[in-house]
Backbone as a chain_set.jsonl record, in Angstrom:
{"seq": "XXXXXXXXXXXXXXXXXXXXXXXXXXXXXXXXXXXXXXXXXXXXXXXXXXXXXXXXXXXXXXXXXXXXXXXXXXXXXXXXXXXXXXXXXXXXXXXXXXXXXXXXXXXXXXXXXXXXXXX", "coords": {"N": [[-5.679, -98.779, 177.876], [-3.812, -96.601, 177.472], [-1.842, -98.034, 175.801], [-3.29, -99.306, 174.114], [-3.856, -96.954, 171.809], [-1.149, -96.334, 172.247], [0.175, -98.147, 170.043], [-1.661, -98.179, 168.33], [-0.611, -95.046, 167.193], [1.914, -95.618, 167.003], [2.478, -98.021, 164.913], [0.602, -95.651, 162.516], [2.747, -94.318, 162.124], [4.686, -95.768, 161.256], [3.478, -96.964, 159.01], [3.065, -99.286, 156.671], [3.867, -102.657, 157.017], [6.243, -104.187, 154.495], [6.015, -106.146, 152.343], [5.791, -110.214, 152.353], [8.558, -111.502, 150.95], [8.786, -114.046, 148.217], [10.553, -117.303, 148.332], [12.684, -119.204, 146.484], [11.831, -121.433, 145.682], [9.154, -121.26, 146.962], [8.406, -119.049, 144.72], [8.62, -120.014, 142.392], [7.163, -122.449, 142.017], [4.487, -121.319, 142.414], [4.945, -119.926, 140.294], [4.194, -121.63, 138.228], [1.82, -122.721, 138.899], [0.143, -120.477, 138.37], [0.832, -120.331, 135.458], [-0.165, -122.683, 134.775], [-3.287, -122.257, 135.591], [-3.741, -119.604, 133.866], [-3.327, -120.668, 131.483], [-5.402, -122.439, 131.274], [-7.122, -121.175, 131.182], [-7.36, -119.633, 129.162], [-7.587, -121.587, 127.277], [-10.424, -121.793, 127.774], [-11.707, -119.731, 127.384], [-11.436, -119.954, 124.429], [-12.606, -121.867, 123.093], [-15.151, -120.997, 123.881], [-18.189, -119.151, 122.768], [-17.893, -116.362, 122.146], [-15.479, -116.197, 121.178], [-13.792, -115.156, 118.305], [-12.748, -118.008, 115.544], [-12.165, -118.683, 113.327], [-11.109, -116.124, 113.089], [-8.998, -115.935, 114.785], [-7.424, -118.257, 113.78], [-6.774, -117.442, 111.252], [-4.372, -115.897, 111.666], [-2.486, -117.048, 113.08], [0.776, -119.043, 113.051], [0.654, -122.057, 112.806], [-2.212, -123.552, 112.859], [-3.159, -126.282, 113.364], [-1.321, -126.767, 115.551], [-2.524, -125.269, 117.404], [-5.037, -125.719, 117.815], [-4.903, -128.138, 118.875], [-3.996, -127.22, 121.204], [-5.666, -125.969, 122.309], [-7.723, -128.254, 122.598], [-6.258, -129.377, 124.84], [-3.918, -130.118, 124.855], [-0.204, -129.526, 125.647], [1.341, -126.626, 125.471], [3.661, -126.121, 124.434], [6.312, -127.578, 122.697], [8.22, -130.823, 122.526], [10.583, -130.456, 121.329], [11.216, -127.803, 122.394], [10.923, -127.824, 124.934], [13.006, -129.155, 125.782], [14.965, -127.207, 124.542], [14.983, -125.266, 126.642], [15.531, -126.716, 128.465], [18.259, -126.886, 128.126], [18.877, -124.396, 127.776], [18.003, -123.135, 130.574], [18.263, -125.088, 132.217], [19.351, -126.759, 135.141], [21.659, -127.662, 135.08], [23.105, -125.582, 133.981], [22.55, -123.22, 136.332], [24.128, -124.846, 138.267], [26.993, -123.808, 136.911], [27.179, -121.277, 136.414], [27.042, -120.153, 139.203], [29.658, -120.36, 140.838], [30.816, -118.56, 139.398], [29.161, -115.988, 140.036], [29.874, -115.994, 142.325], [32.621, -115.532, 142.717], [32.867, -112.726, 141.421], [31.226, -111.039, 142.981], [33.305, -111.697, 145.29], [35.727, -110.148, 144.092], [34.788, -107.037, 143.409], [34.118, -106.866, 146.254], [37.375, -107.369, 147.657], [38.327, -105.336, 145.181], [37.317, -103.124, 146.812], [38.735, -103.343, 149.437], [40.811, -102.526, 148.571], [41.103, -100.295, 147.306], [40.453, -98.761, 149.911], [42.571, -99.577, 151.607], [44.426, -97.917, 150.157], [43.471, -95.091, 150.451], [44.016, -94.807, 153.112]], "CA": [[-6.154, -97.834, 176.887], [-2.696, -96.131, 176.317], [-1.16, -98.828, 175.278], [-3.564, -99.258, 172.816], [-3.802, -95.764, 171.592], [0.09, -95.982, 171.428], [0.323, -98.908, 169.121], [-1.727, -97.338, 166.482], [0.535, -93.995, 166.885], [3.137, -95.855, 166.416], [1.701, -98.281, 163.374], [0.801, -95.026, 161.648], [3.732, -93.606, 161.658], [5.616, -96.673, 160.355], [3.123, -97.111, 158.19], [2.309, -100.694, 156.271], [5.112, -103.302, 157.108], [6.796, -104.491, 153.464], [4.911, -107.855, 151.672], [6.81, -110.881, 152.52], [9.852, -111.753, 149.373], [8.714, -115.687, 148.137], [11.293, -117.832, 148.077], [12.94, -119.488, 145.078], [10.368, -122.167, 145.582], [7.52, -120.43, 146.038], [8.476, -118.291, 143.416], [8.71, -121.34, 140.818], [5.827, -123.333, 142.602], [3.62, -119.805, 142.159], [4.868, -119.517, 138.34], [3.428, -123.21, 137.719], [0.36, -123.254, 139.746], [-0.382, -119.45, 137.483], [0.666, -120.374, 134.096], [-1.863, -123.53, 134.573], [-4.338, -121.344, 135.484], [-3.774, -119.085, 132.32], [-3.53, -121.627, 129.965], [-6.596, -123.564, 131.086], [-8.542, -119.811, 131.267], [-7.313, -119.07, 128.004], [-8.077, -122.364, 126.405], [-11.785, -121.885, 127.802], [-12.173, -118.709, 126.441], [-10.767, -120.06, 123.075], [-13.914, -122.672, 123.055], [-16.808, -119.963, 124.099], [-19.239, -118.473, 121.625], [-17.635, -115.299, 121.874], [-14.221, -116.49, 120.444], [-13.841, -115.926, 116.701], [-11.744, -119.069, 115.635], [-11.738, -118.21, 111.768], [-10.178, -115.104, 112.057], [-7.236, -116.471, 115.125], [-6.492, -119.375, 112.66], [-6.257, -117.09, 109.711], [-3.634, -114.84, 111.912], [-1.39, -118.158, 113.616], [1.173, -119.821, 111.872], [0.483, -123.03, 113.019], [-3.847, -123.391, 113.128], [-3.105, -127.173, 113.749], [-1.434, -126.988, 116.78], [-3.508, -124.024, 118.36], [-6.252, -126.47, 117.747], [-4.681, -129.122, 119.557], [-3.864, -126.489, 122.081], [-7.222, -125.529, 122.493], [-8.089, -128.904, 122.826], [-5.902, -129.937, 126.01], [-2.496, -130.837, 124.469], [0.981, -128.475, 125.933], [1.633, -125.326, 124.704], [4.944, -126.465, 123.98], [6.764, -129.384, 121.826], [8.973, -131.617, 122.934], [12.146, -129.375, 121.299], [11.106, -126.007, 122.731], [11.418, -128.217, 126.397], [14.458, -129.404, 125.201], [15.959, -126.142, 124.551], [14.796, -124.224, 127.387], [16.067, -127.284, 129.76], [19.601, -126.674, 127.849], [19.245, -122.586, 128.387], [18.086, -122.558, 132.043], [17.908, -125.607, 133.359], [19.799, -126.94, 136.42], [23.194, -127.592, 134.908], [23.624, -123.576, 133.584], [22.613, -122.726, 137.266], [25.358, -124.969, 138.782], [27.738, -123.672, 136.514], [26.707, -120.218, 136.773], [27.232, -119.832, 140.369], [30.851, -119.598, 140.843], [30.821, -117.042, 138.689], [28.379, -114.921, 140.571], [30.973, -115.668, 143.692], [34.076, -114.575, 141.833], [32.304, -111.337, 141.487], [31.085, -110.853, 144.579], [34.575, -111.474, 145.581], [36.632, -109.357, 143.263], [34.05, -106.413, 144.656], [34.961, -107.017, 147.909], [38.751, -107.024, 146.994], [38.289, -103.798, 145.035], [36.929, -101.826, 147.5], [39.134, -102.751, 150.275], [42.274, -102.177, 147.667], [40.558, -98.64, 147.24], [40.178, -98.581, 150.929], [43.432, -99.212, 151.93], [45.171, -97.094, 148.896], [43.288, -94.233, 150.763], [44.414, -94.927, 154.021]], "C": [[-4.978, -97.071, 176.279], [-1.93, -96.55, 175.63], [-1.894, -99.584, 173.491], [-3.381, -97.873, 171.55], [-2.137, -95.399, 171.211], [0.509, -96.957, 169.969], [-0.613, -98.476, 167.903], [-1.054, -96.163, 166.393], [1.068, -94.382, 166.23], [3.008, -96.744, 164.813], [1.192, -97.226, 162.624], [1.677, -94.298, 161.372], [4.827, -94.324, 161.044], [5.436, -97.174, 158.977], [3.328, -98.946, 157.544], [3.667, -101.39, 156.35], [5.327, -104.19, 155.258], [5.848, -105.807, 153.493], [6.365, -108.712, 152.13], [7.584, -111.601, 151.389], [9.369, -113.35, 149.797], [10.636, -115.913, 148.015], [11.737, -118.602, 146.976], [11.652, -120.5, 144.623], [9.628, -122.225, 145.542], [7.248, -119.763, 145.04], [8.174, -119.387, 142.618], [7.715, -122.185, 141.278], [4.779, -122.171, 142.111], [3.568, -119.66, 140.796], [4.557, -120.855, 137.487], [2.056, -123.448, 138.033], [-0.404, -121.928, 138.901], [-0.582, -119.728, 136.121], [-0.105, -121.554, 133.921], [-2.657, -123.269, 134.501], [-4.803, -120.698, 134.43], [-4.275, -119.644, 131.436], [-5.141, -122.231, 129.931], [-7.844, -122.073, 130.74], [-8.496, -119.593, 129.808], [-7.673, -120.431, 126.83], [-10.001, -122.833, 126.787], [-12.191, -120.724, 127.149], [-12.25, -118.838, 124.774], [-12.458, -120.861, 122.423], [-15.011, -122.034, 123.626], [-17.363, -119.205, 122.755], [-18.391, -117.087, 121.234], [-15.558, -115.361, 121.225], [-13.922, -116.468, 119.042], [-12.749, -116.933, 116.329], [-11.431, -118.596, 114.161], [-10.946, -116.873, 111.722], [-8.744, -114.934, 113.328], [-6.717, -117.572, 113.867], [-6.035, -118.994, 111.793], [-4.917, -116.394, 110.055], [-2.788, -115.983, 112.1], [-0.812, -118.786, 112.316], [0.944, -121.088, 111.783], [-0.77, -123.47, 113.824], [-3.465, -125.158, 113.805], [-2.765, -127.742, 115.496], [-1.716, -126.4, 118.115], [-4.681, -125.386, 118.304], [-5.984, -127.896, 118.658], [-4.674, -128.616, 121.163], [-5.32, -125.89, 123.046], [-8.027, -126.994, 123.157], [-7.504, -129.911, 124.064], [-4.351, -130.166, 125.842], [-1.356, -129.222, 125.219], [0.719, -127.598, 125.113], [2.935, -125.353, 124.32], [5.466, -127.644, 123.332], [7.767, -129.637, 122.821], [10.516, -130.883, 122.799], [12.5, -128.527, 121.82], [11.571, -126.558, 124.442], [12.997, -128.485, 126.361], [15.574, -128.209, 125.281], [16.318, -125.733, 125.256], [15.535, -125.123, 128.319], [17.766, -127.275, 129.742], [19.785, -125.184, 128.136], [19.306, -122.258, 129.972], [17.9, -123.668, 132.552], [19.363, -126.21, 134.543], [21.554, -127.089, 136.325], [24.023, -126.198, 134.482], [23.07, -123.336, 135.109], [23.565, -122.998, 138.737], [26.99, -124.462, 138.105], [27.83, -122.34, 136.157], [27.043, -120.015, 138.139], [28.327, -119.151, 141.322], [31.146, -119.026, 140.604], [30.29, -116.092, 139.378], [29.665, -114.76, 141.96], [32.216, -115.032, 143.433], [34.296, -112.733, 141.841], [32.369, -110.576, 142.334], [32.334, -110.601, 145.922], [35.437, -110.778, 145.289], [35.983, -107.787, 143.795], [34.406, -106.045, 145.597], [36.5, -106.456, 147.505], [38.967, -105.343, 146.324], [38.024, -102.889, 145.669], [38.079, -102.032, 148.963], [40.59, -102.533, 149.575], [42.22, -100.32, 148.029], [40.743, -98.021, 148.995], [41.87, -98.685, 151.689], [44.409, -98.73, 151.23], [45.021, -95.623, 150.085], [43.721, -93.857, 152.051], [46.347, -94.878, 154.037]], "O": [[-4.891, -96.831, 175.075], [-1.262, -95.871, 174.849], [-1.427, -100.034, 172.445], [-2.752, -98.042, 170.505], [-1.765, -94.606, 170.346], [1.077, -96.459, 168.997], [-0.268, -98.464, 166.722], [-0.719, -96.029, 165.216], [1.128, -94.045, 165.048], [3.368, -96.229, 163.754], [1.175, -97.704, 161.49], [1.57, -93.549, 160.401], [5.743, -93.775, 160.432], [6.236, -97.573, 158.131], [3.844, -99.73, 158.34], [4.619, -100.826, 155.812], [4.331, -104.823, 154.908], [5.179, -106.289, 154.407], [7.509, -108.273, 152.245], [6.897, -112.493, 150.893], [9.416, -113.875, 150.909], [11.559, -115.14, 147.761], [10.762, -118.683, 146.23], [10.85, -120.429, 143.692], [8.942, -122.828, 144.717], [6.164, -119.745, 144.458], [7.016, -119.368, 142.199], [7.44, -122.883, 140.302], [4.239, -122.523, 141.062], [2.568, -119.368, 140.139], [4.697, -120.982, 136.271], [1.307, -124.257, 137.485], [-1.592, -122.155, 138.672], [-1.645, -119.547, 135.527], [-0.793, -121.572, 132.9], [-3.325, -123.674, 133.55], [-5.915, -120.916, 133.949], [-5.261, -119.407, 130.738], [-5.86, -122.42, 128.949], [-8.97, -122.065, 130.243], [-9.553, -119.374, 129.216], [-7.982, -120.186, 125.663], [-10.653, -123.762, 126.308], [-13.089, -120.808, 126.312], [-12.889, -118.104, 124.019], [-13.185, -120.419, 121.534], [-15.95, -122.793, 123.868], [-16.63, -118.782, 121.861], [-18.262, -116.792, 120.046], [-14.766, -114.445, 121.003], [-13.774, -117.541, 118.457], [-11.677, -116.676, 116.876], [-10.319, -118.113, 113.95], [-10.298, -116.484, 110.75], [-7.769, -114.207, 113.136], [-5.669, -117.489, 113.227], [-5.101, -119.564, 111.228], [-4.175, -116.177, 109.097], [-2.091, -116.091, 111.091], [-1.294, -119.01, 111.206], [0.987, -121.51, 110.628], [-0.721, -123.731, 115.026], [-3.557, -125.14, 115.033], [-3.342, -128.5, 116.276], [-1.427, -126.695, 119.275], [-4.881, -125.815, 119.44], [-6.924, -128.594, 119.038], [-5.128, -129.253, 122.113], [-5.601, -125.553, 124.196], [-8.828, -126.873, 124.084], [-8.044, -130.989, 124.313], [-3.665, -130.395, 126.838], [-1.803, -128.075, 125.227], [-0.025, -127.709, 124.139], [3.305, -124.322, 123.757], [4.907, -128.722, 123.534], [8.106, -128.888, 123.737], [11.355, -130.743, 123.689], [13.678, -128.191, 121.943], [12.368, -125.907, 125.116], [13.906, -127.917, 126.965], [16.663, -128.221, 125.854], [17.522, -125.495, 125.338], [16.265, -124.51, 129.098], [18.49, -127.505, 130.71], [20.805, -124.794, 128.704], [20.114, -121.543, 130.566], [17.251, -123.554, 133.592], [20.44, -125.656, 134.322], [22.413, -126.768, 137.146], [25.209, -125.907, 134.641], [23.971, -122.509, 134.964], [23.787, -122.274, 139.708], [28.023, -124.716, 138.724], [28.788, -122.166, 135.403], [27.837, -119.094, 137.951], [28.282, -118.185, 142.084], [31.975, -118.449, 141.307], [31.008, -115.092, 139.41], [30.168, -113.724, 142.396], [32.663, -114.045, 144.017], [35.195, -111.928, 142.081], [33.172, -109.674, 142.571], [32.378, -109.868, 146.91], [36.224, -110.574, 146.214], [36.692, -107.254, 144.649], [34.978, -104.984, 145.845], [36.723, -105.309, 147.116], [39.589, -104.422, 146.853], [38.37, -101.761, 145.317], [38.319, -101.002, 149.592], [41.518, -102.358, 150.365], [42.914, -99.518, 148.653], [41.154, -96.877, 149.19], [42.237, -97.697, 152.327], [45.511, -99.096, 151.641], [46.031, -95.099, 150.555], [43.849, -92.651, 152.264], [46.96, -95.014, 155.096]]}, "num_chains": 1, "name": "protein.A"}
């Protein structure tokens, strides 16, 4: 009995242990398995009664390929993949990296410069 009685003491006084941080993978597995979700919620809503379509088409610049969009096709072209796989994909994050270490290193270096200046 005190052993129970101490373990909630002590659990309220530590209060709620932190959520657990995804990993890069779950992160990017999580932001694929959502924006499917989205898209497919938002292209059912698009096709319900309560959707006006005449007055999104009159606002989009491109009614054609909302309408394709609507109808199952990407939300993206072929260029826009293109781009984005030249902005972030896997070769800007190997070539990116060393850089972040350089940093990280120079950092370091500066502070124990500072550190033994003061000394």
């Amino acid at each position: 009995w005190c052993c129970c009685c101490g373990r909630r003491l002590q659990s309220v006084r530590l209060g709620p242990s932190p959520p657990r941080l995804l990993t890069e993978e779950e992160y990017r597995v999580q932001g694929e398995v959502e924006t499917r979700r989205a898209l497919e919620e938002l292209r059912s809503y698009c096709r319900s009664p309560d959707f006006s379509a005449w007055t999104a088409v009159s606002r989009i610049q491109s009614p054609k390929r909302f309408a394709e969009f609507v109808g199952g096709s990407s939300h993206l072209t072929p260029e826009e993949i293109s781009i984005h796989e030249r902005e972030y994909g896997l070769d800007t994050i190997l070539f990116d990296e060393p850089l972040f270490e350089e940093e990280e290193e120079d950092e370091e270096d500066s502070s124990l410069e500072k550190n033994h200046m003061s000394h």
